[in-house]
N, C-alpha and C positions, 0 to 999 in steps of 0.2 A: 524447549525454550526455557531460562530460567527466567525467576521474578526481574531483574536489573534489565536485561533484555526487552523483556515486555512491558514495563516500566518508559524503556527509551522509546518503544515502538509508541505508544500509546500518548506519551510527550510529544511526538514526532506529528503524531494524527491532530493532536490536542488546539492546533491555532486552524482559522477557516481558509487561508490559499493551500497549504501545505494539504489538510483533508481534499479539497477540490483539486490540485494537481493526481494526487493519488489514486481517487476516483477517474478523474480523465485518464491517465495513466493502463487503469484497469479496465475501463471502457474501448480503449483501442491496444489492446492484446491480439495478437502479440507481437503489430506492426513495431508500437513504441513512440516516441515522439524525440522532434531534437527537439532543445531547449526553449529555441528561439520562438519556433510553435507554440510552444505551451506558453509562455510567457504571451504570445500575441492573443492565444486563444482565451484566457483568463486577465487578460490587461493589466499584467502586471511589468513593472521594467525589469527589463534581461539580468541586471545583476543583481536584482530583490531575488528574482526563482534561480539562480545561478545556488543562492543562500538555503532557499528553501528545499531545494532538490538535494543538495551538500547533508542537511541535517536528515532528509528521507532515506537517503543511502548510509548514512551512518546508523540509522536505526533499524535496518535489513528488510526495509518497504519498497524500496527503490533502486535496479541495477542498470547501470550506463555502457555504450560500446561504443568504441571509435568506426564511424562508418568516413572515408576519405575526410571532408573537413567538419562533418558535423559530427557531434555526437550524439546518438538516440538514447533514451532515455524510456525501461521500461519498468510496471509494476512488477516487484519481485512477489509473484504468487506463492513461491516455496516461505518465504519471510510471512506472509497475509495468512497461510495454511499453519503456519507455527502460531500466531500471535492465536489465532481463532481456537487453533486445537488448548491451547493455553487456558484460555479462556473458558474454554467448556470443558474440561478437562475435567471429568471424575462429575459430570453434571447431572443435578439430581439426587446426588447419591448413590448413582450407579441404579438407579429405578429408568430403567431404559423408555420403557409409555410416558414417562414424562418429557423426558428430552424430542420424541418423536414429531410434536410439533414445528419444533426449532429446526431440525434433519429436514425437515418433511419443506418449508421455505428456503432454506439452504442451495434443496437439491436442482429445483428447477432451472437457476444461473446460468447452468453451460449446457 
C-alpha cells in the first residue's frame, strides 16, 4: 500500500457511521450485508449509507456484489490487512520483542 492509499483509507475510517459500518461490516464476514440492512441496522437513511459505503469502497475497505436485486456489501479484509500491514510496517525498528505485544492482541480475532 502506498502513503495516498492509506491516507484515503484512513479518511475513509476518519467520520463515526462510515467507522461503524466498517466494523459491522467486519463483524459479519463473510455473509456481508445489503445496504438496506446496514442502513436499518445503524439508523441511518438509505441514501446517507448509499454515500458512505461509495467513499468505503473507494478507499479499498469495502467490496460490493450483485446478489439478484440486492447488493451485499462486504469488509474488504485484503484492503484492512494492507492498511494495517502499512501501518506497522518496519515496527519498532525491526526489534521484533517489541512489536510482539501488538502480534500477540492481533492474533486472537479469528
Amino acid at each position: 500500500m502506498d502513503i495516498d492509499s492509506a491516507i484515503a483509507a484512513l479518511g475513509a475510517l476518519a467520520q463515526r457511521t462510515r467507522l461503524d459500518v466498517f466494523r459491522l461490516l467486519v463483524h459479519n464476514e463473510p455473509a456481508g450485508m445489503a445496504a438496506g440492512e446496514i442502513a436499518r441496522k445503524l439508523d441511518v437513511p438509505q441514501n446517507t449509507m448509499s454515500a458512505h459505503l461509495g467513499i468505503l469502497a473507494r478507499a479499498g475497505l469495502v467490496r460490493s456484489e450483485r446478489h439478484s436485486r440486492s447488493i451485499i456489501y462486504r469488509a474488504d479484509l485484503d484492503g484492512l490487512r494492507a492498511l494495517t500491514l502499512f501501518l506497522v510496517k518496519d515496527c519498532c525498528a525491526g526489534n521484533a520483542e517489541l512489536c510482539t505485544p501488538l502480534i500477540a492482541e492481533l492474533a486472537p480475532c479469528c
